[in-house]
C-alpha positions in Angstrom: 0.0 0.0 0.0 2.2 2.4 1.4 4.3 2.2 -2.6 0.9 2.8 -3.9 0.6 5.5 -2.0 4.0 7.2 -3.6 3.0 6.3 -6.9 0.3 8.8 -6.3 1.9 11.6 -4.4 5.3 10.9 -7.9 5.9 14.7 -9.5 5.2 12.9 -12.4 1.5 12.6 -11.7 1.9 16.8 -12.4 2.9 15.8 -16.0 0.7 13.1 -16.6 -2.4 15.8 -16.2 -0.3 18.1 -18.8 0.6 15.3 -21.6 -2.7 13.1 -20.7 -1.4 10.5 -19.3 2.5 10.3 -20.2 4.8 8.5 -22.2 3.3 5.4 -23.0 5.4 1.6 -23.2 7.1 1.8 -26.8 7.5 5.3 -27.2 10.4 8.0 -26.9 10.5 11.3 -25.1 13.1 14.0 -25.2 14.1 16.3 -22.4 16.5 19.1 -23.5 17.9 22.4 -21.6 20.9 24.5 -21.3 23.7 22.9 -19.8 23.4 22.5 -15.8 19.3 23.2 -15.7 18.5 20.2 -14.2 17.8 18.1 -17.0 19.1 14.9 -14.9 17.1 15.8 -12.1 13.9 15.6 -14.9 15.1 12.0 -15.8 15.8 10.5 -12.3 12.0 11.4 -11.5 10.8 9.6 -15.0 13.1 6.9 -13.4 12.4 7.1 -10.2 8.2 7.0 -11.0 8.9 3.2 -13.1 10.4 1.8 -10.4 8.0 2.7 -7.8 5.2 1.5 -10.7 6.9 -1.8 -10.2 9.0 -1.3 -13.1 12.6 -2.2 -13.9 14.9 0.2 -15.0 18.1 1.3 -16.8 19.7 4.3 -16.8 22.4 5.0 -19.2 24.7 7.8 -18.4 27.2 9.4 -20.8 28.1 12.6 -18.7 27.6 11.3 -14.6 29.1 9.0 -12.6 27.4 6.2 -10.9 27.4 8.2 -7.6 26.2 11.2 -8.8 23.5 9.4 -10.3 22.8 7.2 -7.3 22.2 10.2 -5.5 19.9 11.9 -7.5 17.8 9.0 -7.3 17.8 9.1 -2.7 17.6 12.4 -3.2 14.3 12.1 -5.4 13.1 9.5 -3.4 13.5 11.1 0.1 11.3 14.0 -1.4 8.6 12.1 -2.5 8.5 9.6 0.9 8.5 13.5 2.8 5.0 13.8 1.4 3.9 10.7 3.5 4.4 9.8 6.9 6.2 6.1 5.8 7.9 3.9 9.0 10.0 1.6 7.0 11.2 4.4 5.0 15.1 2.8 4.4 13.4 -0.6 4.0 11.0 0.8 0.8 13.6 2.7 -0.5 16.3 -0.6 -0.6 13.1 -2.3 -1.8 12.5 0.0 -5.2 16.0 0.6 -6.0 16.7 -3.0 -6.3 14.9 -3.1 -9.7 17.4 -0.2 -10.7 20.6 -0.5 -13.1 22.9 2.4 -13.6 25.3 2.0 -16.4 28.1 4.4 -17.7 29.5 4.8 -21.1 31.3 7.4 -22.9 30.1 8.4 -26.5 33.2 8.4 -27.7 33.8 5.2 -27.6 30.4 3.7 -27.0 27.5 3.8 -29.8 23.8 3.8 -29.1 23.4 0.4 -30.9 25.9 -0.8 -28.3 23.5 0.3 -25.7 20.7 -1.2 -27.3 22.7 -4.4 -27.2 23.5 -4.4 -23.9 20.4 -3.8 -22.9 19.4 -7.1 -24.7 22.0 -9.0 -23.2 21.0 -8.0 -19.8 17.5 -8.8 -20.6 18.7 -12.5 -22.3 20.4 -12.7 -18.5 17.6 -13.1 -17.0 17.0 -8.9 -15.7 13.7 -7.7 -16.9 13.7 -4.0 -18.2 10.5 -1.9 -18.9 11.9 1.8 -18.7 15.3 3.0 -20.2 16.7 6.6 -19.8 19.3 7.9 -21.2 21.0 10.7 -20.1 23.8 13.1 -21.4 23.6 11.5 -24.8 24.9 14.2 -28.0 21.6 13.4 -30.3 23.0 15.8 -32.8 26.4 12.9 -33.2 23.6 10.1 -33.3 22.6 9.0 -37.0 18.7 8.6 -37.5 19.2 5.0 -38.4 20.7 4.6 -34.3 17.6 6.5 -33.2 15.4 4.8 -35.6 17.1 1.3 -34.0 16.5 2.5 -30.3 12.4 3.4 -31.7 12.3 -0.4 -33.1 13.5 -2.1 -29.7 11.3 0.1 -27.4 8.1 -0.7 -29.9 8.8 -4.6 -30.0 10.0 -4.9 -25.7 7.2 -2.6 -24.8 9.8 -0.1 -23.1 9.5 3.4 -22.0 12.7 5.3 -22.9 13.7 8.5 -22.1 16.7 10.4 -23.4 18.0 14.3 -22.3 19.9 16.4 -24.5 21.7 20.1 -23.8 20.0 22.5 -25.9 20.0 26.3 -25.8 16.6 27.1 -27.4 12.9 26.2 -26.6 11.6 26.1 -30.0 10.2 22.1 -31.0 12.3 22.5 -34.1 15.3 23.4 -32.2 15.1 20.2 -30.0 16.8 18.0 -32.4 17.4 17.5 -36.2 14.0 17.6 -37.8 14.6 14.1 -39.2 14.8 12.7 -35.9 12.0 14.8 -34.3 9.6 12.2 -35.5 10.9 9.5 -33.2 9.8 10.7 -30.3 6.7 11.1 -29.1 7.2 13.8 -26.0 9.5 16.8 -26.4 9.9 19.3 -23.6 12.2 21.9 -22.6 13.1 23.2 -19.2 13.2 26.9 -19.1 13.9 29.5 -16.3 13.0 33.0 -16.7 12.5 35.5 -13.7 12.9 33.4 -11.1 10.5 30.6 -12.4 11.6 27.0 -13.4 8.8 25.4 -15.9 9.3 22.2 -18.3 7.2 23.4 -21.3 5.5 20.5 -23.1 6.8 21.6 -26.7 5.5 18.1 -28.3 3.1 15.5 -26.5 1.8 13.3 -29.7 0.1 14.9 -32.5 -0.4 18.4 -30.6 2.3 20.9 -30.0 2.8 23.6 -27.2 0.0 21.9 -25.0 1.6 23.5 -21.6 3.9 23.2 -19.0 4.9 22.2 -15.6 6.4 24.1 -12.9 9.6 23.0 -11.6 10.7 23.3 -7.5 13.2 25.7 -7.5 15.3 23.8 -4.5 14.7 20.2 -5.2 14.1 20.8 -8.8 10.9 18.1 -8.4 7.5 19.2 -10.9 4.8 20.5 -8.8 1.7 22.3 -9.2 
């Protein structure tokens, strides 16, 4: 009960009501910012909301190590159980991270089809993943075919998967190269302007500029 209970009070309930309902399994969504905006603190919460849904995750890092990253996600977590009054609090959160695998690459020497297949691997292993994110990943270096590859697997495993990109501008066609646009099916962009921190909805489906979120300006979480 009590995880049902978080699943409810997750920030990403506040995006859900924007975007009707969220990325769905088999799609992609995009998150992009200017550098150091917060756009990994936007991605622990997507991950942080499948595992507490009871679903295993990866996430892929290409520019955070494995502690920053494993602190993001107490940190996340410890926000959200502050919402309820929980006893077992250390118990629950040992209990939800233990569906959680952090990986680290560099893109330098590490391609997204390599990703792909090591996410298969893992899966042929016997560790079942639902929800990918992938974080700190150059989309403008990855070819459309690798993007189109990374579309293909989340379609046919029923995956969510989540990438973030740096970008300076808040315009849809600035997100990515228009050819690649297409693959995902949620584009937002965090923006801060006097004082305010919002993730504006740039791309949810077919419709365009359908709203935005605010963002905590301390803990960074979505909110009302």
């Amino acid at each position: 009960m009590e995880k049902k209970e978080l699943l409810d009070l997750s920030p990403i309930r506040f995006f859900d009501k924007v975007v009707e309902g969220g990325l769905k399994a088999g799609e992609l969504g995009l998150i992009t910012a200017k550098k150091g905006l917060g756009k990994t603190s936007l991605l622990v919460q997507f991950g942080m909301d499948a595992l507490i849904s009871d679903k295993p995750l990866v996430h892929v890092s290409f520019d955070q190590h494995s502690s920053n990253v494993i602190s993001w996600y107490s940190s996340v977590f410890s926000e959200i159980a502050k919402k309820k009054n929980i006893s077992n609090v250390s118990e629950l959160r040992d209990e939800v991270m233990r569906e959680r695998t952090i990986l680290n690459f560099n893109q330098e020497s590490f391609s997204l089809p390599k990703v792909i297949n090591t996410i298969g691997a893992l899966k042929t292993g016997g560790i079942d993943v639902q929800a990918l994110v992938i974080d700190g990943l150059d989309l403008d270096k990855i070819s459309t075919s690798d993007i189109a590859s990374v579309a293909d697997f989340a379609k046919q495993d029923k995956i969510t998967v989540w990438f973030s990109d740096t970008k300076e501008s808040g315009k849809l066609l600035d997100s990515a190269r228009a050819e690649i646009i297409p693959y995902f099916a949620i584009v937002a962009h965090i923006e801060s302007a006097g004082g305010n921190i919002k993730l504006n909805v740039l791309k949810a489906h077919s419709s365009e500029n359908v709203g935005s979120v605010n963002l905590d300006s301390k803990t960074m979480l979505m909110t009302k």
